[in-house]
PDB file of N, CA, C and O in Angstrom:
ATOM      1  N   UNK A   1       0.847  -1.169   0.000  1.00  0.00           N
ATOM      2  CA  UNK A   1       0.000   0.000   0.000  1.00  0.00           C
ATOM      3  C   UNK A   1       0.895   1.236   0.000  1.00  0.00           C
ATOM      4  O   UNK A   1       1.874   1.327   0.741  1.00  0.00           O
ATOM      5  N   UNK A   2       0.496   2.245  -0.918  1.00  0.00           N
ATOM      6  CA  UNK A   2       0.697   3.433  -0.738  1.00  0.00           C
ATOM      7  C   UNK A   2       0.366   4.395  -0.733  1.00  0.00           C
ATOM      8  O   UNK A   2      -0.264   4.787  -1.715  1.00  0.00           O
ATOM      9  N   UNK A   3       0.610   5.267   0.351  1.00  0.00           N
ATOM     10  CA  UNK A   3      -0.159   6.374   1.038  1.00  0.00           C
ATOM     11  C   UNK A   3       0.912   7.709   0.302  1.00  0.00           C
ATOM     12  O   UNK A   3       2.128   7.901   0.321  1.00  0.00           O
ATOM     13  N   UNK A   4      -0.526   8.617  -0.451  1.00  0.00           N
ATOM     14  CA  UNK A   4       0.393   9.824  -0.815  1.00  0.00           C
ATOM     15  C   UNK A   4      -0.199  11.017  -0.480  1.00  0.00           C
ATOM     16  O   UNK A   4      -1.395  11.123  -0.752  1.00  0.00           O
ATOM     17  N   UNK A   5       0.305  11.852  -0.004  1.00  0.00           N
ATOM     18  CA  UNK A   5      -0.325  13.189   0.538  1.00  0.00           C
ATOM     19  C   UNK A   5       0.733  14.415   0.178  1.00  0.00           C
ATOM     20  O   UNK A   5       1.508  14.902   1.001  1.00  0.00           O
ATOM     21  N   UNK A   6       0.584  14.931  -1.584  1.00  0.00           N
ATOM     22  CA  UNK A   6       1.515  15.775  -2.071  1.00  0.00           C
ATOM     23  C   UNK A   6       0.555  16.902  -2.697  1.00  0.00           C
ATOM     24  O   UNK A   6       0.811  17.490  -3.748  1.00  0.00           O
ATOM     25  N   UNK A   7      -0.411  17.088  -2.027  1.00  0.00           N
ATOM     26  CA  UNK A   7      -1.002  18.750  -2.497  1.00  0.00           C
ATOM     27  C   UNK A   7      -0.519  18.683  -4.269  1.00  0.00           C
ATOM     28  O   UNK A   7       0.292  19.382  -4.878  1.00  0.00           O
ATOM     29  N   UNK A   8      -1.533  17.360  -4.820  1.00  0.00           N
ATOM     30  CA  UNK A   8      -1.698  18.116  -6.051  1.00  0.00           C
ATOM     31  C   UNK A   8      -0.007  17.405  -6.937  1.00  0.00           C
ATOM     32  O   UNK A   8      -0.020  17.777  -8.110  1.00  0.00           O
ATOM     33  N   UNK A   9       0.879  16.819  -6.714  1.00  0.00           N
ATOM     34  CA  UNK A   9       1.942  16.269  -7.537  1.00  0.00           C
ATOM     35  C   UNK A   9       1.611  14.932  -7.384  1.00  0.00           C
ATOM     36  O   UNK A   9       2.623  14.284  -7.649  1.00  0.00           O
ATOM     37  N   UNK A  10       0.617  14.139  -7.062  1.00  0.00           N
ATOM     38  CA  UNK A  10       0.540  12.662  -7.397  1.00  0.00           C
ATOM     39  C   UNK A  10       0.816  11.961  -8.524  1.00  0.00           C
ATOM     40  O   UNK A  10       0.977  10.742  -8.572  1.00  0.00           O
ATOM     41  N   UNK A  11       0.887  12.921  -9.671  1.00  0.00           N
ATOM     42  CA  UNK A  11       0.984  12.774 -10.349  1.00  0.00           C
ATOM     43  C   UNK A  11       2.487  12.603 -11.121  1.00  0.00           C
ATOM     44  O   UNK A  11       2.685  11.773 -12.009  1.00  0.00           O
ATOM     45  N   UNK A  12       3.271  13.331 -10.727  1.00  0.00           N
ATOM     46  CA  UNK A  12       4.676  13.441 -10.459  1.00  0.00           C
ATOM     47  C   UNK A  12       5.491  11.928  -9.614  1.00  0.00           C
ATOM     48  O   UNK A  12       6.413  11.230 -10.035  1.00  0.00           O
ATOM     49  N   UNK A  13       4.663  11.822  -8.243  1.00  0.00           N
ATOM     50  CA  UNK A  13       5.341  10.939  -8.121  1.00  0.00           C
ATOM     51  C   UNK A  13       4.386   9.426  -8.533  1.00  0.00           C
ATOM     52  O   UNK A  13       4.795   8.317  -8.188  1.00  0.00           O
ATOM     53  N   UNK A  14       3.167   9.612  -9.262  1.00  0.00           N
ATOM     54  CA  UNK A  14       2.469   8.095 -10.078  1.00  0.00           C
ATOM     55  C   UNK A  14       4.090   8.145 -10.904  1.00  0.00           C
ATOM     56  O   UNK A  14       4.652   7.090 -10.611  1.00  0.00           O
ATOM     57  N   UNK A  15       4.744   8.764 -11.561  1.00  0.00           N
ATOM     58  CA  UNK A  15       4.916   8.723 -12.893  1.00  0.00           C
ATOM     59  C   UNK A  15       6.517   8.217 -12.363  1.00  0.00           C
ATOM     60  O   UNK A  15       7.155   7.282 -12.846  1.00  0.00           O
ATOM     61  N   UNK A  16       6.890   9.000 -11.390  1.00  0.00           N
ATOM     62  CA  UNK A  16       8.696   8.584 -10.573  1.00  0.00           C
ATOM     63  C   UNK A  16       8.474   6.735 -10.196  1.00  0.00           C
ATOM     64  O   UNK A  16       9.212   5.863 -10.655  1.00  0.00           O
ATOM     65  N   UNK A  17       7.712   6.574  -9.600  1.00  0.00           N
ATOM     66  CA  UNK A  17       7.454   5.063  -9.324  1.00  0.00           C
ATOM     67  C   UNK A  17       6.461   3.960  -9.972  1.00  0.00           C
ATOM     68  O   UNK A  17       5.685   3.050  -9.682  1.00  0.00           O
ATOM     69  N   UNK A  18       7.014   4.660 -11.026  1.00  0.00           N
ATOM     70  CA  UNK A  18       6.703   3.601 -12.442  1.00  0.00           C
ATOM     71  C   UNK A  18       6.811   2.367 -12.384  1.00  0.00           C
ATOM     72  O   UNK A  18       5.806   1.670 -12.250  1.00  0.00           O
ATOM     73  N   UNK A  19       7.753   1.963 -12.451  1.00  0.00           N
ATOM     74  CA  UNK A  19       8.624   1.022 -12.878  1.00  0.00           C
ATOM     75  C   UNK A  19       8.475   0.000 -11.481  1.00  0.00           C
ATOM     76  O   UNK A  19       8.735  -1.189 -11.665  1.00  0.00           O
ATOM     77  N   UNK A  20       8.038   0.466 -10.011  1.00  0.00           N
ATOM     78  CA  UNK A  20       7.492  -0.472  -9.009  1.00  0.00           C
ATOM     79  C   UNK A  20       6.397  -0.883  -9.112  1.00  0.00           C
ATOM     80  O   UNK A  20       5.967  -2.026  -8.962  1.00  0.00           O
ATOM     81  N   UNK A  21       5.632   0.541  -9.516  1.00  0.00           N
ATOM     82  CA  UNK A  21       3.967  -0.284  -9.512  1.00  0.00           C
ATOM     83  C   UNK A  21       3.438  -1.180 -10.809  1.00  0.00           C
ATOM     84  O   UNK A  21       2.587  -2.056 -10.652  1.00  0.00           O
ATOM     85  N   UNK A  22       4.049  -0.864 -12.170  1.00  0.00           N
ATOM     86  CA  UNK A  22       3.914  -1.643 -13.031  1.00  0.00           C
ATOM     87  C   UNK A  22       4.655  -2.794 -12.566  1.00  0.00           C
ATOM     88  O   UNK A  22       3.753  -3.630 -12.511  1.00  0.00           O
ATOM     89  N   UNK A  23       5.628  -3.336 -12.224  1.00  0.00           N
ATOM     90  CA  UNK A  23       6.090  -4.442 -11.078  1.00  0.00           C
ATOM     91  C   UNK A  23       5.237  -5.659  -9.911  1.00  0.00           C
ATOM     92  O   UNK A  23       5.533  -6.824  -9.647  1.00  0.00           O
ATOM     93  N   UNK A  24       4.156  -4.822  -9.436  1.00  0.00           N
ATOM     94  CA  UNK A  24       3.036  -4.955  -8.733  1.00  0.00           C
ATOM     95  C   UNK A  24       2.287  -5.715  -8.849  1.00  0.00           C
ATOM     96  O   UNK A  24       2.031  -5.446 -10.023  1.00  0.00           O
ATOM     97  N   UNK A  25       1.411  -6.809  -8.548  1.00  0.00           N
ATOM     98  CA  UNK A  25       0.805  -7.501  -8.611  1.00  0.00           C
ATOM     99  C   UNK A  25      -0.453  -6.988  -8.263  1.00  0.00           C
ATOM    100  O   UNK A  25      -1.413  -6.805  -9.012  1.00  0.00           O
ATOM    101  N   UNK A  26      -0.352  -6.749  -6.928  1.00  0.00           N
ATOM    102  CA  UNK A  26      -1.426  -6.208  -5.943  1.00  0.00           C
ATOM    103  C   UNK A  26      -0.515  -4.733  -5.222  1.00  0.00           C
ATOM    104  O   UNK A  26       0.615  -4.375  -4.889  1.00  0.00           O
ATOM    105  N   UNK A  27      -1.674  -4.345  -5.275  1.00  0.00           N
ATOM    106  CA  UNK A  27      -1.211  -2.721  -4.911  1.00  0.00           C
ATOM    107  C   UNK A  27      -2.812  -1.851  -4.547  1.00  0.00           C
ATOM    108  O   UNK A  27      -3.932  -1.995  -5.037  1.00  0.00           O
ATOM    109  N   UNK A  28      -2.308  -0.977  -3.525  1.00  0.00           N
ATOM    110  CA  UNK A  28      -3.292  -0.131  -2.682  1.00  0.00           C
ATOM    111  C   UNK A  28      -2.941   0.745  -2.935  1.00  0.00           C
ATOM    112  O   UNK A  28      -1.733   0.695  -2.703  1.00  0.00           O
ATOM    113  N   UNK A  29      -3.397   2.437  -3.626  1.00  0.00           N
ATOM    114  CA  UNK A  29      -2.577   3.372  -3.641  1.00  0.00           C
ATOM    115  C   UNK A  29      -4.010   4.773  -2.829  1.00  0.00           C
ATOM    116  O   UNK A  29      -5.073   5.203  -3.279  1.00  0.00           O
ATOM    117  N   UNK A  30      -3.391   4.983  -1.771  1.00  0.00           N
ATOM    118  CA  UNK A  30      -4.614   6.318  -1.455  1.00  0.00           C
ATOM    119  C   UNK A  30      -4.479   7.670  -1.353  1.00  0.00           C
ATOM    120  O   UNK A  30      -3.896   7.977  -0.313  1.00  0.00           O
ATOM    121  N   UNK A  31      -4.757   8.483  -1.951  1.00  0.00           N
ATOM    122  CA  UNK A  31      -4.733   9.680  -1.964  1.00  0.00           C
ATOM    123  C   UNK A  31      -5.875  10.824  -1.842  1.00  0.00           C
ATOM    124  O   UNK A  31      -7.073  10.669  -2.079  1.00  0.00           O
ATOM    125  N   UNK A  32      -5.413  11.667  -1.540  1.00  0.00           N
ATOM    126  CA  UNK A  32      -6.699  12.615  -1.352  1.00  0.00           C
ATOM    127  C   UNK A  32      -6.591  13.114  -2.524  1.00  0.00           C
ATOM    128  O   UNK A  32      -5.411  13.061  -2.871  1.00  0.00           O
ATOM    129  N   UNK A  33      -7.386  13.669  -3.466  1.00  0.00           N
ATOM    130  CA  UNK A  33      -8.155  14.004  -4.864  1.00  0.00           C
ATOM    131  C   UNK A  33      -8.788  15.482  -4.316  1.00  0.00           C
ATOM    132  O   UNK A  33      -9.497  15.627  -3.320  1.00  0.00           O
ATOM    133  N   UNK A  34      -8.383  16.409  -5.138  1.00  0.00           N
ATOM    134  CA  UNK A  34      -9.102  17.655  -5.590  1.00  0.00           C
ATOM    135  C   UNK A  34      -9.290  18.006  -6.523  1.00  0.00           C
ATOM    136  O   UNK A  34      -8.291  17.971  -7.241  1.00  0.00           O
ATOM    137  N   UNK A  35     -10.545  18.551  -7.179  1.00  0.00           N
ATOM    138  CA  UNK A  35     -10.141  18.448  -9.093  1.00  0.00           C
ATOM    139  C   UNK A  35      -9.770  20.046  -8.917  1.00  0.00           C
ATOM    140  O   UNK A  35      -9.630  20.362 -10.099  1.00  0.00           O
ATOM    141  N   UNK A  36      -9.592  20.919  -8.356  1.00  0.00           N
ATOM    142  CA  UNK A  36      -8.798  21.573  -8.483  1.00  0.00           C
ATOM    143  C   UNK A  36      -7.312  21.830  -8.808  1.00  0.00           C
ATOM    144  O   UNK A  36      -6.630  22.743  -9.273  1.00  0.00           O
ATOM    145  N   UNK A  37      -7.164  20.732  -8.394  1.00  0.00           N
ATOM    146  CA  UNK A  37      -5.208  20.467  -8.180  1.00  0.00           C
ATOM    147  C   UNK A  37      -4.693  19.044  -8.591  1.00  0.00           C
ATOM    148  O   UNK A  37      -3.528  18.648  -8.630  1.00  0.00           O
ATOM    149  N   UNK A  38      -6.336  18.094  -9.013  1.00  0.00           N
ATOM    150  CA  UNK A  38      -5.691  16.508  -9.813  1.00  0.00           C
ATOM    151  C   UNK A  38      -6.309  17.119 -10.864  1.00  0.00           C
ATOM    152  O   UNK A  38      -7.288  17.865 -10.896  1.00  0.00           O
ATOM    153  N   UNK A  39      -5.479  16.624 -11.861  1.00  0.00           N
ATOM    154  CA  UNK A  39      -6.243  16.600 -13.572  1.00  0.00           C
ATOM    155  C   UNK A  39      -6.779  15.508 -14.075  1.00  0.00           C
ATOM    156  O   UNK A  39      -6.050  14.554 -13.804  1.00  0.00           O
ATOM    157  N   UNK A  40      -7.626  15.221 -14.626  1.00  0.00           N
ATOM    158  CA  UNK A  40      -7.901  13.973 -15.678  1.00  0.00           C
ATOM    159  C   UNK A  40      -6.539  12.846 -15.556  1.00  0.00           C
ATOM    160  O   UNK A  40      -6.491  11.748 -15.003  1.00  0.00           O
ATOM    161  N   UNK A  41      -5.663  13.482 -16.185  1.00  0.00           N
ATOM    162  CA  UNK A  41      -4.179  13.118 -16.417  1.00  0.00           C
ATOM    163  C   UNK A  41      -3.953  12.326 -15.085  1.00  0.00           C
ATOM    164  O   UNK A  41      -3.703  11.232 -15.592  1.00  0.00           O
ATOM    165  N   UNK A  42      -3.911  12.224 -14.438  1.00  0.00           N
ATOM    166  CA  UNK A  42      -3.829  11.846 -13.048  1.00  0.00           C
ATOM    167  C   UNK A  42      -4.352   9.844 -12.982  1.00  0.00           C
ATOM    168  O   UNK A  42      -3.921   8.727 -12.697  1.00  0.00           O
ATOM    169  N   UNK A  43      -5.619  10.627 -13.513  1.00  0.00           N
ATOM    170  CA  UNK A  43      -6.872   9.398 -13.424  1.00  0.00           C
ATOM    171  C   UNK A  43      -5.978   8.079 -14.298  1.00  0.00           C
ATOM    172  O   UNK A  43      -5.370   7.033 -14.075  1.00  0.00           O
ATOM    173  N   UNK A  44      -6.480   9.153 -15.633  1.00  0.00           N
ATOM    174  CA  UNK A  44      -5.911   8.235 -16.540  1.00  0.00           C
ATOM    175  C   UNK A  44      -4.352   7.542 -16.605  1.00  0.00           C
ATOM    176  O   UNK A  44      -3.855   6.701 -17.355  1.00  0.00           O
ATOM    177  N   UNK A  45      -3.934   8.168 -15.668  1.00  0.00           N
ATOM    178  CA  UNK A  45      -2.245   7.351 -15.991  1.00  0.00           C
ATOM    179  C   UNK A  45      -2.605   6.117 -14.896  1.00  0.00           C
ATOM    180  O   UNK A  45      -2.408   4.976 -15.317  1.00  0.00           O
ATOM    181  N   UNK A  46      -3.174   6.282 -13.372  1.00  0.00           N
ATOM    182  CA  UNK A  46      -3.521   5.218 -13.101  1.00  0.00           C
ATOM    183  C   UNK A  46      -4.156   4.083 -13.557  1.00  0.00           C
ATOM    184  O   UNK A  46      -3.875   2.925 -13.248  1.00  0.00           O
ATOM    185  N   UNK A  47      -5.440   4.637 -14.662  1.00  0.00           N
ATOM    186  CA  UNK A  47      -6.564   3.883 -15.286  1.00  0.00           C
ATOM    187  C   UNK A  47      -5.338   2.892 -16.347  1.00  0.00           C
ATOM    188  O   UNK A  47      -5.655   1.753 -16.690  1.00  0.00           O
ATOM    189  N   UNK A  48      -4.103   3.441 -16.731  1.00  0.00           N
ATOM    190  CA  UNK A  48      -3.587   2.443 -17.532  1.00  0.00           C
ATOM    191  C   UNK A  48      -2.222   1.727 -16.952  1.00  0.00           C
ATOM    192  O   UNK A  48      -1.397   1.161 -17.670  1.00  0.00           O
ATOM    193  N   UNK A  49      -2.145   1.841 -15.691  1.00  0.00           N
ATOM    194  CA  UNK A  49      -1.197   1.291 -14.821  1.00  0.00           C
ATOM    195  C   UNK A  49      -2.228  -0.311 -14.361  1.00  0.00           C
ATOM    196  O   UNK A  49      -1.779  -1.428 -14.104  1.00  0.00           O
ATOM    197  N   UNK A  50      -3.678   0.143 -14.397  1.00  0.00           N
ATOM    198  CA  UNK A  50      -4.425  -1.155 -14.152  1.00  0.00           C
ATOM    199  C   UNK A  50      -4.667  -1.112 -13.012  1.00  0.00           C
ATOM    200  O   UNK A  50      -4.448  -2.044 -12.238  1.00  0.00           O
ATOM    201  N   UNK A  51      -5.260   0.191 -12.641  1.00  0.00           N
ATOM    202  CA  UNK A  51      -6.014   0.745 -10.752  1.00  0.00           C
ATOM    203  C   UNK A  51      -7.860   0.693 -11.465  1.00  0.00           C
ATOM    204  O   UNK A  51      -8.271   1.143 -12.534  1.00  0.00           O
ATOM    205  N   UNK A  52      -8.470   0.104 -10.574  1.00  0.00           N
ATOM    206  CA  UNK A  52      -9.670   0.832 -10.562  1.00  0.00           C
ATOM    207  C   UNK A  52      -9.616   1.895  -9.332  1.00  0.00           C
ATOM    208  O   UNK A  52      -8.867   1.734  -8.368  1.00  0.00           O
ATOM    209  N   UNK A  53     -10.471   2.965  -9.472  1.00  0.00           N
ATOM    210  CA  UNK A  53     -10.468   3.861  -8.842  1.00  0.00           C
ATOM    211  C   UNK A  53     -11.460   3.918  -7.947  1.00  0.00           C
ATOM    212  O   UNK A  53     -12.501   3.428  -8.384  1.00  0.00           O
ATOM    213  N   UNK A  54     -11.527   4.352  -6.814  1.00  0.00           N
ATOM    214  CA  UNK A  54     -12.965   4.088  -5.984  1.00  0.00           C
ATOM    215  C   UNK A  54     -12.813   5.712  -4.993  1.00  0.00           C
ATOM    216  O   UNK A  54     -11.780   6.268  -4.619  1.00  0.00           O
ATOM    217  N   UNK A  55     -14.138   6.092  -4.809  1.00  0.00           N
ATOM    218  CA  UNK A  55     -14.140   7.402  -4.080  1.00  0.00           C
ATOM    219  C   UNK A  55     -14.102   6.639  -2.210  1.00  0.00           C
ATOM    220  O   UNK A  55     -14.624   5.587  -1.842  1.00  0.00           O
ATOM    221  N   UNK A  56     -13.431   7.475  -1.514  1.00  0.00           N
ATOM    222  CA  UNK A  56     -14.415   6.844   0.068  1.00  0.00           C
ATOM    223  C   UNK A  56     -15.284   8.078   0.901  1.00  0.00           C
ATOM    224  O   UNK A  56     -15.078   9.273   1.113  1.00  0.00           O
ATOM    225  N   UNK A  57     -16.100   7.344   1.161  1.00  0.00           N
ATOM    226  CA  UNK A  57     -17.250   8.260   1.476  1.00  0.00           C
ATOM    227  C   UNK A  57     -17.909   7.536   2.807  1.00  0.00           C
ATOM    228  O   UNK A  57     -18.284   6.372   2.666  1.00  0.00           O
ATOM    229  N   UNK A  58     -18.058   8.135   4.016  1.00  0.00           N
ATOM    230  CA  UNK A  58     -18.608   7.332   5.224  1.00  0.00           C
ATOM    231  C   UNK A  58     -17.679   6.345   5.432  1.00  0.00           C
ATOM    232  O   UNK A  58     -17.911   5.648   6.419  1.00  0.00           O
ATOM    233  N   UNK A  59     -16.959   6.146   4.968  1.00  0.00           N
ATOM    234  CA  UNK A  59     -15.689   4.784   5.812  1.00  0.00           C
ATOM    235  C   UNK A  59     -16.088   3.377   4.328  1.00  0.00           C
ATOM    236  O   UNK A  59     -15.840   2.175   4.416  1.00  0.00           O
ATOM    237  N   UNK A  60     -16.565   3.912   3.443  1.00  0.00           N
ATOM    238  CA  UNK A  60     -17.184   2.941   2.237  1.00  0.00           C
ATOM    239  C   UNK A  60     -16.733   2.780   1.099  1.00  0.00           C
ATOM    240  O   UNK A  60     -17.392   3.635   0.509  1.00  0.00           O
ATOM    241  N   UNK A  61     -15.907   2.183   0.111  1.00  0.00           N
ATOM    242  CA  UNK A  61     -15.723   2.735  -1.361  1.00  0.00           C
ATOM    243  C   UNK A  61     -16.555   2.926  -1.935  1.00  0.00           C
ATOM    244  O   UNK A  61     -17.407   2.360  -1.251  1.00  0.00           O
ATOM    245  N   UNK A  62     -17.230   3.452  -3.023  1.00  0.00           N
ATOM    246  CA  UNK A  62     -18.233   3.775  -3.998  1.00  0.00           C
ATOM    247  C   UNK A  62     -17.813   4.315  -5.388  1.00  0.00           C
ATOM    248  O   UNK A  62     -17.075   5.251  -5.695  1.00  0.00           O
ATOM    249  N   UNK A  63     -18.708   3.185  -6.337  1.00  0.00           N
ATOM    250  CA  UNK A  63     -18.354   3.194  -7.645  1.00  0.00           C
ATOM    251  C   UNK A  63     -17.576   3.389  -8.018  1.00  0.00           C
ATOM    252  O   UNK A  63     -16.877   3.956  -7.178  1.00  0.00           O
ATOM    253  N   UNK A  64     -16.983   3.263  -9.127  1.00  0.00           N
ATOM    254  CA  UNK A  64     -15.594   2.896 -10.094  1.00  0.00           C
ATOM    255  C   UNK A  64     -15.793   4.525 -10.813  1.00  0.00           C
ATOM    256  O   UNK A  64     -16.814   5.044 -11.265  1.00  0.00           O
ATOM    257  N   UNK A  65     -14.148   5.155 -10.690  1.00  0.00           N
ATOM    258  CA  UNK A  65     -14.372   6.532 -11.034  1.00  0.00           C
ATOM    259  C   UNK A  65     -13.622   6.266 -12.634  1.00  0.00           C
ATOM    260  O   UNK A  65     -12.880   5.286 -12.709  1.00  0.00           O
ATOM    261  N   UNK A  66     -13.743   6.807 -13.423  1.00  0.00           N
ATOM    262  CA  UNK A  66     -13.097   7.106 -14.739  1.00  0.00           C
ATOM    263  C   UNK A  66     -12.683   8.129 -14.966  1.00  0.00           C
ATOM    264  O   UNK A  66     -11.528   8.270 -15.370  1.00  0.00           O
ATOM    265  N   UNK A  67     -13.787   9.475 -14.706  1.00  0.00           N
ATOM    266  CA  UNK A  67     -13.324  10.793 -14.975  1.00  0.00           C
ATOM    267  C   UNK A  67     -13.629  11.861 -14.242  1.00  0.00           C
ATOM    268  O   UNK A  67     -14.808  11.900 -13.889  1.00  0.00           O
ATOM    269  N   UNK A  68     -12.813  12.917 -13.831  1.00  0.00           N
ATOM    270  CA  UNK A  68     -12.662  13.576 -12.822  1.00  0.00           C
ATOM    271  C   UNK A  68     -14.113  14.095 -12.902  1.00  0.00           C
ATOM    272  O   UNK A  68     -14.661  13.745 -11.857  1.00  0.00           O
ATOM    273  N   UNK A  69     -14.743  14.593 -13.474  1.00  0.00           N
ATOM    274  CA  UNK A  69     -16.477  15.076 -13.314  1.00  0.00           C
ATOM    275  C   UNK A  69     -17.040  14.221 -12.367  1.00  0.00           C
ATOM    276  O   UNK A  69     -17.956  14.749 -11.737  1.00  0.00           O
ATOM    277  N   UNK A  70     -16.713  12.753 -11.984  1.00  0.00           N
ATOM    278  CA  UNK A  70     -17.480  12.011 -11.157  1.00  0.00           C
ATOM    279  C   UNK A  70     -17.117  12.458  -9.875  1.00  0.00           C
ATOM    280  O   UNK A  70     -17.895  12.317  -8.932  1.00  0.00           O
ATOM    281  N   UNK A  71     -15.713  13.127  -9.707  1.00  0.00           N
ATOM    282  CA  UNK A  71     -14.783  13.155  -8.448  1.00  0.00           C
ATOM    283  C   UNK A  71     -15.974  14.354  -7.782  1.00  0.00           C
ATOM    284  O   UNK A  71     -16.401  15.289  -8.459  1.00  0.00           O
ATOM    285  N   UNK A  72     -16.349  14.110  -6.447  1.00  0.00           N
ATOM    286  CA  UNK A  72     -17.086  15.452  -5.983  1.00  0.00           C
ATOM    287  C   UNK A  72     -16.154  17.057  -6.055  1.00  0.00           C
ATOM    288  O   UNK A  72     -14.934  17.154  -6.194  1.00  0.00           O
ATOM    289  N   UNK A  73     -16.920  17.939  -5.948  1.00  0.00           N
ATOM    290  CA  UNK A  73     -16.156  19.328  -5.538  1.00  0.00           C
ATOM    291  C   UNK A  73     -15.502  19.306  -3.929  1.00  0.00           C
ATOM    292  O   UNK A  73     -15.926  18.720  -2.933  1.00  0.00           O
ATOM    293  N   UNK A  74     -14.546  20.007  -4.070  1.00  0.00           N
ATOM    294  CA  UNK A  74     -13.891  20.080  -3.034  1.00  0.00           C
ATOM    295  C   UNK A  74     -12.684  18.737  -2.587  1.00  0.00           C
ATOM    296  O   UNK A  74     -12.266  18.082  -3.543  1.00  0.00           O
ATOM    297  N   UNK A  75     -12.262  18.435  -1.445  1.00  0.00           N
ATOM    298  CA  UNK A  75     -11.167  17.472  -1.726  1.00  0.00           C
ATOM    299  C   UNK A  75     -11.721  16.029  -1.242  1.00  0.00           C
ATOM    300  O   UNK A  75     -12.604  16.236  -0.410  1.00  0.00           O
ATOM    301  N   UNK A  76     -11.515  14.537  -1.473  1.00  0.00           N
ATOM    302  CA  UNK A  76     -12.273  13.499  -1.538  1.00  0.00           C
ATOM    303  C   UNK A  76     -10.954  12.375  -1.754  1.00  0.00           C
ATOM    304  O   UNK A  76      -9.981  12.582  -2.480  1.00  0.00           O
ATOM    305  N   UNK A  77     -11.213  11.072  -0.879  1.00  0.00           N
ATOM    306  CA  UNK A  77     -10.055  10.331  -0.431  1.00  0.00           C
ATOM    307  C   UNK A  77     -10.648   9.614  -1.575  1.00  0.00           C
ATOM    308  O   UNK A  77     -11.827   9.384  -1.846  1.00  0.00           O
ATOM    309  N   UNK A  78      -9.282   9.244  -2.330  1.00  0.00           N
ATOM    310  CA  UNK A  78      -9.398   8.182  -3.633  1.00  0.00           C
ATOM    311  C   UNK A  78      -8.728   6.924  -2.795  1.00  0.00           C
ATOM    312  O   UNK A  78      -8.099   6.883  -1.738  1.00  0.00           O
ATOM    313  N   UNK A  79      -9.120   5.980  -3.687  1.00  0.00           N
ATOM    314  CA  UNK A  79      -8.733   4.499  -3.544  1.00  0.00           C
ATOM    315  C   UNK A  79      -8.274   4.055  -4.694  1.00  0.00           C
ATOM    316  O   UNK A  79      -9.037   4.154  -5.655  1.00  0.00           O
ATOM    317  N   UNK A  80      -6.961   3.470  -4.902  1.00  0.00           N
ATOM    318  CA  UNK A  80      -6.805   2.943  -6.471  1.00  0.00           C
ATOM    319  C   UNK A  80      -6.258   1.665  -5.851  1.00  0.00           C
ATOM    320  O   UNK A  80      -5.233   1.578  -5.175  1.00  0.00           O
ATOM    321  N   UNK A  81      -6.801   1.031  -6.067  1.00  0.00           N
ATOM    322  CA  UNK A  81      -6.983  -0.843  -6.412  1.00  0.00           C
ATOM    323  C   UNK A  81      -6.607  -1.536  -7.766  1.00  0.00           C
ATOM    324  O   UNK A  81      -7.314  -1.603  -8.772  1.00  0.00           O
ATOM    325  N   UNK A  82      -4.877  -2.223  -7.513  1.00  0.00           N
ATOM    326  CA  UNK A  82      -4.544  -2.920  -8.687  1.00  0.00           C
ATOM    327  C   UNK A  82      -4.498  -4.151  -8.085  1.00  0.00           C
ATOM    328  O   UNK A  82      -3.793  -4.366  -7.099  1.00  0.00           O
ATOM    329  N   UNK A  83      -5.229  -5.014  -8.628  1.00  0.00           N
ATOM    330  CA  UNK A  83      -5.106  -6.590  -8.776  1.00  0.00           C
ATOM    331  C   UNK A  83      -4.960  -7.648 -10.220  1.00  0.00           C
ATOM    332  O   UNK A  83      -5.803  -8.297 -10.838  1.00  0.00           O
ATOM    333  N   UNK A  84      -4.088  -7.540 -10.327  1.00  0.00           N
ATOM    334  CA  UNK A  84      -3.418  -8.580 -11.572  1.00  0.00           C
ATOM    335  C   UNK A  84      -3.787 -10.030 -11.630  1.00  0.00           C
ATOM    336  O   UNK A  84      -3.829 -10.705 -10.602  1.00  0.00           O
ATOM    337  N   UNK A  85      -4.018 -10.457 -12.656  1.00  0.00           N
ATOM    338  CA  UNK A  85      -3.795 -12.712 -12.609  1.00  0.00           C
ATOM    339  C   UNK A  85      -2.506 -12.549 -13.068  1.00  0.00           C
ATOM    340  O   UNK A  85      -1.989 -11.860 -13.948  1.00  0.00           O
ATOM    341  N   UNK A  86      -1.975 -13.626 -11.977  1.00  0.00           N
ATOM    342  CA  UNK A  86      -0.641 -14.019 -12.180  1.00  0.00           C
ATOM    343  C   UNK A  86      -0.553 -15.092 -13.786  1.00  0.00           C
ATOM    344  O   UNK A  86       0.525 -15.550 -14.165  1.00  0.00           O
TER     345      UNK A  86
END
């Protein structure tokens, strides 16, 4: 699991630890999400690393995110869930 809390460069470091998480089998990655300060770009580099994305809301995941319009306003704890077949 990895926990990232970079005001908005998740994206910076999705992209520095490449080469571990494509490595990965199983992987937890959580971050807090603002569409102010995550872009699309964000989503999608996870969406092709092979994360589904999940919002948490009440202590719950909910629905599979694709594109930042789904992400609520204001800031919102993401869940990205990679599970591979070996």
């Amino acid at each position: 699991m990895i926990k990232i809390d970079a005001e908005g460069s998740e994206l910076d470091i999705i992209r520095g630890a490449e080469n571990i998480i494509s490595s990965s089998n199983e992987l937890i990655i959580i971050y807090e999400i603002n569409r102010e300060l995550s872009g699309q770009e964000l989503l999608d580099a996870l969406n092709s690393l092979g994360f589904k994305l999940f919002i948490v809301k009440d202590g719950k995941l909910f629905s599979s995110i694709h594109k930042l319009d789904s992400v609520p306003r204001g800031t919102s704890n993401l869940v990205a869930v990679k599970q591979t077949k070996n």
